[in-house]
C-alpha positions in Angstrom: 6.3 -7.6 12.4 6.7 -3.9 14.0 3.6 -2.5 12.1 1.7 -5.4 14.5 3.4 -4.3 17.5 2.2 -0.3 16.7 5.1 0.8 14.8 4.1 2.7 11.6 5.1 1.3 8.0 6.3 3.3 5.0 6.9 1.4 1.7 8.7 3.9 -0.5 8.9 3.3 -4.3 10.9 5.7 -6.1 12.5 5.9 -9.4 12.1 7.5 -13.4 8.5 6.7 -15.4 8.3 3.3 -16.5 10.7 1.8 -14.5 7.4 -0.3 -12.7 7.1 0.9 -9.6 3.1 0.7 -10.2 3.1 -2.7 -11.0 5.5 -3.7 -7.8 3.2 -2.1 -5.5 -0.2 -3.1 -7.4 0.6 -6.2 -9.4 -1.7 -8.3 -10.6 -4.4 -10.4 -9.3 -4.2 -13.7 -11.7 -1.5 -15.4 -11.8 -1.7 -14.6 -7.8 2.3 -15.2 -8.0 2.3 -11.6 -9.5 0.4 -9.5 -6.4 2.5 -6.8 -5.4 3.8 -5.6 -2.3 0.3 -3.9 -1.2 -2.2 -6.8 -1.9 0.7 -9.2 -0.4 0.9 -6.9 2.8 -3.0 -6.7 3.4 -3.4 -10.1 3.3 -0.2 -10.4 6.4 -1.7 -7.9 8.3 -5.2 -9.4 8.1 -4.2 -13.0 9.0 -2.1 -11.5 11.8 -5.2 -9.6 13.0 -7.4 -12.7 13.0 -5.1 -14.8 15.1 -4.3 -12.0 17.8 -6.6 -12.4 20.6 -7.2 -9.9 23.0 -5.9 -6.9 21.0 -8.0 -3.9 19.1 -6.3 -2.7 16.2 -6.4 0.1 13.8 -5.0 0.0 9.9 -5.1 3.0 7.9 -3.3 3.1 4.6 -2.1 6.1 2.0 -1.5 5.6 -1.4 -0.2 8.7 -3.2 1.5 9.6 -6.1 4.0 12.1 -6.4 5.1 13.8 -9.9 6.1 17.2 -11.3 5.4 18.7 -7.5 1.7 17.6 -8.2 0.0 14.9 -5.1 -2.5 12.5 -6.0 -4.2 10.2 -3.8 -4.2 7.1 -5.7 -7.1 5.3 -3.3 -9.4 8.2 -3.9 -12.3 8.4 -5.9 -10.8 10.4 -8.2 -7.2 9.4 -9.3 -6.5 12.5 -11.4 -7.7 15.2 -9.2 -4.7 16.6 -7.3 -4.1 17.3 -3.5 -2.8 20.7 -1.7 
């Protein structure tokens, strides 16, 4: 409800390799009971957005990965490639 009134949004998923924070954020498309937070937040924030009236908005999302010091940006074209 803030991030539609202009407050920004972190989601934060911490914790040791393989403990799923990939597939909490991501999920899975079929069975759609398995989305994850991200595909489950886009949706809110785009049904929100078609009902306000009157309103402009602007969405901008980040997706990185953090390991061993090294940044990723997990929405770019290249996955692997690291960030200064």
């Amino acid at each position: 409800k803030g991030v539609m009134e202009g407050y920004n949004g972190t989601i934060f998923a911490y914790g040791q390799t393989g403990s799923g924070k990939s597939f909490t954020m991501q999920g899975v498309v079929d069975p759609s009971s398995q989305k994850g937070i991200i595909p489950r937040a886009f949706e809110h924030i785009f049904e929100s957005i078609q009902c306000a009236e009157n309103a402009k908005f602007l969405l901008r999302a980040s997706y990185l990965e953090i390991y061993n010091e090294d940044v990723r940006d997990l929405l770019g074209a290249d996955t692997k490639q690291k960030l200064e």
